[in-house]
C-alpha positions, 0 to 999 in steps of 0.5 A: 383661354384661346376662344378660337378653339375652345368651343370650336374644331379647327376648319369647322363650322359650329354645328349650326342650323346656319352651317347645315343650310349655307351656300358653302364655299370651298376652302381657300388654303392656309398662308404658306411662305412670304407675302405682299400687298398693299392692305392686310385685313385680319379676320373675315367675318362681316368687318373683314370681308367688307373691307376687302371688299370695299378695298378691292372695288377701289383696286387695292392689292389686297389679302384676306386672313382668317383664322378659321373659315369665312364668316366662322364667328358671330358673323356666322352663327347671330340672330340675323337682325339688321337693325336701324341706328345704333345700338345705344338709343338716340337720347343717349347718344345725344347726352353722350356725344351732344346731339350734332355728333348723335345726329350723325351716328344716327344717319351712319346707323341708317347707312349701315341698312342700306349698305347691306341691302346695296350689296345683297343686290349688287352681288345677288346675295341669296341671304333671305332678307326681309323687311321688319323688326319688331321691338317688345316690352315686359314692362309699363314703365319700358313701354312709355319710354318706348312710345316716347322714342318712337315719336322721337325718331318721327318728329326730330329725326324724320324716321317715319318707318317705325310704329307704336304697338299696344299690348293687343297689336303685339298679341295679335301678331306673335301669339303670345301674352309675355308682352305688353307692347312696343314697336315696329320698325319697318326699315329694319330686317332680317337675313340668314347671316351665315350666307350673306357672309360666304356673300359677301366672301364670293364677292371679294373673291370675284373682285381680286382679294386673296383669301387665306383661311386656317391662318392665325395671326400671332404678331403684328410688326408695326411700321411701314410697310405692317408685318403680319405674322402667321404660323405659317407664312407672313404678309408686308402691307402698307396697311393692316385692318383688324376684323376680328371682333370678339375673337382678337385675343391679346393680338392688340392691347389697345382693343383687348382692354375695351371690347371684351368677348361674351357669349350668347345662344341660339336653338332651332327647332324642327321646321313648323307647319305653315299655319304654326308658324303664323301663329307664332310671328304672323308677318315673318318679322324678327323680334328683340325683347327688352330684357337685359339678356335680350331675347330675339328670334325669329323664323327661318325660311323653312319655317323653323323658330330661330330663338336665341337668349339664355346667360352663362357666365364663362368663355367655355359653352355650357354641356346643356346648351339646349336647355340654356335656349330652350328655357326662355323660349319656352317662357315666351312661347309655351306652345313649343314645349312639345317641339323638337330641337334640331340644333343648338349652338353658342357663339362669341360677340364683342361688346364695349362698356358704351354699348357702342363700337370701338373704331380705333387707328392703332398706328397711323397705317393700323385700324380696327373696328369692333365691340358692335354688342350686338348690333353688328350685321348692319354696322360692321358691314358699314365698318368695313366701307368706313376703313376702306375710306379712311385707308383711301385717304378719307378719314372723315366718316371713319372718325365720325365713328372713333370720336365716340368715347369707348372706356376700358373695363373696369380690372383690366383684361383679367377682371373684366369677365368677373365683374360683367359676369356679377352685373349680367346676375343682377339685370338678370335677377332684375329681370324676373322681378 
């Protein structure tokens, strides 16, 4: 199944509320005719254009191709949350890779947030960012774990921007009772993802980098100089860098078989009245839930409830995807019930079995970052810096993050989607017990 089309017209934009309310950028052409540079990025969504990016600012030669438009996949359509350190909590990471290694991915999880803070200044990116991320529990027993990382990341790792919140705190500041309690990390954000990528793209444009959009990669020729193939033209590069995330398909094996695509959904609804809006998220936080299938929302800047969650279990978006979003918000925020849908859209992330992201060196001058699982504005944004490093001679960061361990799915290519498809019922059904 070709996820680049399926769910999605060709040169379009989802039908998003990110879409309708974006900074466009007119189109660049499709790649026509035989080209040279020294680095080739593969796929523009935050991966791809901080690479160019970062590579360009160093004054490299570089080409940008994407097959769609500029920040079409998940870098366009998320939830938006710029969250601190990784997505798999420190006391795992610390049994997963010891605790010096842990020690490090926490301080690069810390760099990603300030990275795309840096950038959103340094190019006056209109993205609408805000400070705070609230994480909430359903559970006593989740609670307990949470009040004990929270005082682990204060005392052993020197973060004091995150606080414990009971049952009445979280009450008071998201007009709900579905939660009873957990955090709040002040160093965390949120921001319109759709326009911190077109950003991010005007950036790379001022900067030099030539971007081709609607131009598909269908081969990559290793060797030096790489041969990137697409429909209608070619590019030699000394070296290539692979952003495509959830939609790389085949393109690499090596990849294909550890970051495996899965799709999650959003609705907006009609924009609320101030005092409505206050009601729901008090302090204009963005807010992630502890269920396997995580809820998380937040409030756009015309005031719209932005909510995402909901299971499928297949590539192709399900015809009643309103309904899909619409349930779980409504479990949390019963009060919408009466509230219009303007818009409802599905996109494609990558996820890995560790939950961590797959940073890999195919070939000595071929490298790819991807499988964020959802924790990708901050860390494929620092990605992209990463590779321009080790593209640049410096490999040390880059390996800090490649050095984590990211195993192939169970079953291969072709299993893989059946057999997540059978453990996202379970913590599903989990969930509601």
């Amino acid at each position: 199944m070709d996820l680049l089309t399926v769910n999605d017209r060709a040169g379009e934009y989802p039908a998003s509320y990110y879409a309708a309310s974006a900074q466009p950028l007119d189109t660049f052409p499709a790649l026509n005719g035989s080209e040279i540079c020294d680095v080739c990025v593969v796929g523009a969504g935050y991966t791809g254009l901080s690479t160019a990016l970062h590579l360009a600012e160093r004054g490299y030669d570089v080409i940008l191709l994407e097959a769609q438009r500029l920040g079409f996949g998940a870098s366009g359509r998320n939830g938006g949350q710029v969250g601190s350190g990784q997505r798999v909590e420190q006391d795992d990471l610390e049994k997963m890779v010891g605790k010096d290694h842990a020690r490090a991915l926490w301080k690069m999880g810390e760099e990603s947030k300030a990275t795309v803070r840096e950038l959103i200044g340094k190019y006056s990116i209109a993205c609408g960012y805000k400070s705070g991320v609230m994480h909430t529990e359903l559970k006593p027993g989740h609670l307990r774990h949470t009040n004990d990382y929270v005082e682990k990341l204060r005392k052993n790792y020197g973060y004091g921007q995150i606080e414990i919140l009971d049952r009445s705190a979280v009450e008071s500041a998201l007009g709900t009772k579905a939660y009873c309690g957990g955090s709040m990390d002040w160093g965390a954000g949120h921001l319109h993802p759709l326009n911190f990528a077109l950003g991010l793209a005007r950036a790379c444009q001022a900067a030099g980098v030539r971007i081709f959009e609607e131009s598909r990669v269908a081969k990559i020729n290793r060797g030096e100089p790489a041969e990137v193939h697409t429909q209608g033209g070619s590019v030699k590069a000394k070296f290539v860098a692979l952003g495509a995330n959830g939609y790389l398909g085949n393109l690499e094996p090596q990849v294909a078989a550890r970051v495996m695509p899965v799709n999650n959904f959003i609705v907006a609804t009609e924009p609320l009245s101030e005092d409505m809006a206050r009601s729901l998220i008090r302090d204009d936080v963005a807010v992630a839930d502890s269920k396997f299938v995580v809820n998380y929302f937040r409030l756009s800047e015309d005031n719209r409830m932005l909510f995402g969650g909901g299971e499928s279990y297949g590539y192709k978006f399900p015809k009643n995807l309103t309904k899909i979003a619409r349930k779980p918000m409504l479990e949390i925020y019963p009060q919408l019930a009466d509230t219009r849908i303007d818009y409802a859209w599905g996109g494609t992330l990558g996820i890995t079995v560790s939950r961590m992201p797959d940073f890999r060196r195919l070939s000595p001058n071929i490298l790819s970052a991807s499988g964020y699982s959802g924790h990708g504005v901050a860390m494929a944004t620092l990605a992209g810096k990463l590779m321009a490093e080790a593209i640049s001679g410096t490999a040390e960061r880059f390996d800090i993050m490649a050095n984590v361990p990211t195993k192939r799915f169970p079953g291969g290519v072709n299993l893989r989607l059946p057999l997540l498809s059978l453990a996202m019922l379970w913590f599903s059904l989990r969930d509601r017990m």
